[in-house]
C-alpha positions as CSV (number, residue, x, y, z in Angstrom):
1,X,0.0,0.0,0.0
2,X,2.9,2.9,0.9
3,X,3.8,1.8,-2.8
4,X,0.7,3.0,-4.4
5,X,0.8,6.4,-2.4
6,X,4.2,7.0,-3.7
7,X,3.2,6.3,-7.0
8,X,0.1,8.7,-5.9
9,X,2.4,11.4,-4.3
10,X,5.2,11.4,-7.2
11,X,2.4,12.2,-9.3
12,X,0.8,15.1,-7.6
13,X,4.3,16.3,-7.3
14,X,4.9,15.9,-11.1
15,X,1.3,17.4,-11.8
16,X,2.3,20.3,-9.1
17,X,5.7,20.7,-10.7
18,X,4.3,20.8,-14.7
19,X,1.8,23.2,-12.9
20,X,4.5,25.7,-11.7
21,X,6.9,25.2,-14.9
22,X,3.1,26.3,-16.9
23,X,3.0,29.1,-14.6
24,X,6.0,30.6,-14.5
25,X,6.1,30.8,-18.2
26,X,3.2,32.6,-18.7
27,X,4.5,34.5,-16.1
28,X,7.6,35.2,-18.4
29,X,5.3,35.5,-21.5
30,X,3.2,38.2,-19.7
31,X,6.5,40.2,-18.8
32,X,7.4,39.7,-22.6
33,X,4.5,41.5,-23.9
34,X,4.1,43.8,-20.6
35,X,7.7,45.5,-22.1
36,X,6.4,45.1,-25.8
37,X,3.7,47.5,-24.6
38,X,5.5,49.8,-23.0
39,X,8.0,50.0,-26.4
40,X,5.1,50.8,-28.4
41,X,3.2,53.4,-25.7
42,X,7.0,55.2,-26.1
43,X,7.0,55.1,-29.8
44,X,2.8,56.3,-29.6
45,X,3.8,58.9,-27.4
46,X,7.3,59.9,-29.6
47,X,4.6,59.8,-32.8
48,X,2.1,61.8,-30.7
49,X,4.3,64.4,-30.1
50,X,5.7,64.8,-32.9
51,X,2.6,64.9,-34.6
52,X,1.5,67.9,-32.3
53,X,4.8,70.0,-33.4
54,X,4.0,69.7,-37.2
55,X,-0.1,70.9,-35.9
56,X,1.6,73.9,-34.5
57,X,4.0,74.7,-37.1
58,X,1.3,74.1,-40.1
59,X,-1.6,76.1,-38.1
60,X,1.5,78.9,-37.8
61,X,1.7,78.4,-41.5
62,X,-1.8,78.6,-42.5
63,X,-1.7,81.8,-40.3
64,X,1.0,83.4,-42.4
65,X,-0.7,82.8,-45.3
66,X,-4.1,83.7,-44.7
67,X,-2.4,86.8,-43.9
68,X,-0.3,87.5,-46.8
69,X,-3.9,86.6,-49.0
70,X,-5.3,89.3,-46.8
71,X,-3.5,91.9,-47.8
72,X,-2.9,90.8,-51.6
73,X,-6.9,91.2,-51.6
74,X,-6.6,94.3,-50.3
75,X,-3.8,95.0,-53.0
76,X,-6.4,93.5,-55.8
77,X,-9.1,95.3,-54.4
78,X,-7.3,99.1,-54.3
79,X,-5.8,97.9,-58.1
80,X,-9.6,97.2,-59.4
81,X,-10.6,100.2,-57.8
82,X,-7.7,102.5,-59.1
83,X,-7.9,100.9,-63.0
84,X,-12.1,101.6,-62.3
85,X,-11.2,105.2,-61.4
86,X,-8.9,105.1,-64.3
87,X,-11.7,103.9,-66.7
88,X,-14.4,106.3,-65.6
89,X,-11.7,109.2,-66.0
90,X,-10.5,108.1,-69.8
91,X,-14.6,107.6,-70.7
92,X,-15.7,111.6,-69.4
93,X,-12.7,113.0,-71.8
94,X,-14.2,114.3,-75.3
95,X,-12.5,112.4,-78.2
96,X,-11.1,115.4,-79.9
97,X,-7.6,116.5,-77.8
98,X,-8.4,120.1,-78.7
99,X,-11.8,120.0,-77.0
100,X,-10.7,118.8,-73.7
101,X,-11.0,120.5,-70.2
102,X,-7.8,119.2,-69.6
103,X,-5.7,120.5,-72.4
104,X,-2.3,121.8,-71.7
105,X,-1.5,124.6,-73.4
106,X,1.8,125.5,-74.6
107,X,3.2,128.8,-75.1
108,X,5.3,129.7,-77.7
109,X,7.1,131.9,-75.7
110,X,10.1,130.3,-73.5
């Protein structure tokens, strides 16, 4: 009989001991991908951050030129309105030189 409960012990201590060995490697797996995470929540947050310096430096960008179309609008808009004023002024001459308000005269004597 103290034969069958070695046989009985050496097996709970084999099943205990394969228990253990299954343990501790998923215990060694779980570390594995524990520091596999962390390497890739660094490299996120590296990414992230670099990400958030190109948003800054494009919306400063986009600023700058919103800006300079600003004013070239303005400069369009002041062009139109000069070449308009232009127009009007050229259309309210007469066609004959000799006719016009404007007419410089020359004298003959100098």
């Amino acid at each position: 009989m103290e034969t069958g409960a070695r046989v009985d012990g050496c097996t709970q201590i084999d099943e205990l001991e394969a228990e253990l060995d299954m343990e501790q490697r998923r215990g060694r797996d779980s570390l594995a991908e524990i520091k596999k995470l962390q390497r890739q929540l660094a490299e996120l947050r590296a990414s992230s951050q670099s990400e958030h310096h190109l948003v800054i430096e494009y919306t400063e960008t986009i600023n700058n030129l919103e800006m300079k179309m600003l004013a070239l609008r303005k400069q369009f808009e002041h062009s139109v309105c000069s070449s308009a004023l232009y127009d009007c002024l050229l259309s309210h001459l007469p066609s004959d030189p000799e006719r016009s308000p404007f007419r410089v005269v020359l004298s003959s004597k100098i």
